[in-house]
N, C-alpha and C positions, 0 to 999 in steps of 0.2 A: 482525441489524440491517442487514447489508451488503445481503443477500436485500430485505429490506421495503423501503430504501429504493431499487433498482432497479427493483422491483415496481413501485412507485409513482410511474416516472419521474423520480423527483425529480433537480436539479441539484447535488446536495452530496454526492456520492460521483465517486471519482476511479479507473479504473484502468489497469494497465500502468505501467509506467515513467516513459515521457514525457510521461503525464497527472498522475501524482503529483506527480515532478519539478516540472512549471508550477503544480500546485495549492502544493505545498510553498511556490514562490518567493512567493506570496502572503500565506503565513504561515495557509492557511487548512484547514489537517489539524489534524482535533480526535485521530484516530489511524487508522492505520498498520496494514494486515493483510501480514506477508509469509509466503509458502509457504519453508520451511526451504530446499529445495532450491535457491532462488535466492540462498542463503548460501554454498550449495557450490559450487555449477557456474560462477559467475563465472571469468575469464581475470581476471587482475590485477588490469588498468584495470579493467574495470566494477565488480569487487569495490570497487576502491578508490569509484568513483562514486558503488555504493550505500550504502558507509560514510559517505561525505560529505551525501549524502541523508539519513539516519536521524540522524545529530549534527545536520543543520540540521533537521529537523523536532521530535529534542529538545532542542533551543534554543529552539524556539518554543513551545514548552510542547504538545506532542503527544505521544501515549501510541504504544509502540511494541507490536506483538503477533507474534510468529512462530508459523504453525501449521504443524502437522507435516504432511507431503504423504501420512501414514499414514491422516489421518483419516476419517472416510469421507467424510461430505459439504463440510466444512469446505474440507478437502485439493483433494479434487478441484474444486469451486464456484471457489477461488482459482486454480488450474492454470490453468479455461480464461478464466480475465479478466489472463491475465500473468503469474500468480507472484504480485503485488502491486496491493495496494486502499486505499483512503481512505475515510473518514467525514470530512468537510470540516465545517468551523464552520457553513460559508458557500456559497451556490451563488456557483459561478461560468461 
């Protein structure tokens, strides 16, 4: 899904960090792709930040998905957009 909607330009996928982050404060992640290993590798703070990120995106009724950085295409597709993706409600 994440693939076809980039494919096709579209404005309702988010990713990296700092683009989820701003989509999230919208309330407009329908759900959430994170590569495992940006579970692990986090220093404190950022761990702590992307915990705060994923509670406020499942407060907003968004679906959470962690995929393994094992996968083939999955893994790797996610690595080089960040670590982390969105499927947004809503273009923005």
């Amino acid at each position: 899904e994440l693939l076809a909607r980039l494919g096709k330009d579209k404005r309702n996928v988010s990713y990296g960090f700092e683009d989820v982050e701003k989509a999230a404060g919208y309330g407009a992640i329908e759900t959430v792709l994170v590569l495992d290993e940006l579970l692990r590798e986090f220093d404190m703070e950022k761990r702590k930040k992307l915990e705060d990120l994923l509670h406020q995106i499942e407060k907003a009724g968004g679906d959470i998905v962690i995929i393994s950085s094992l996968h083939e295409s999955a893994g790797k597709t996610l690595h080089s957009l960040g670590n982390i993706a969105a499927l947004l409600r809503f273009d923005i």
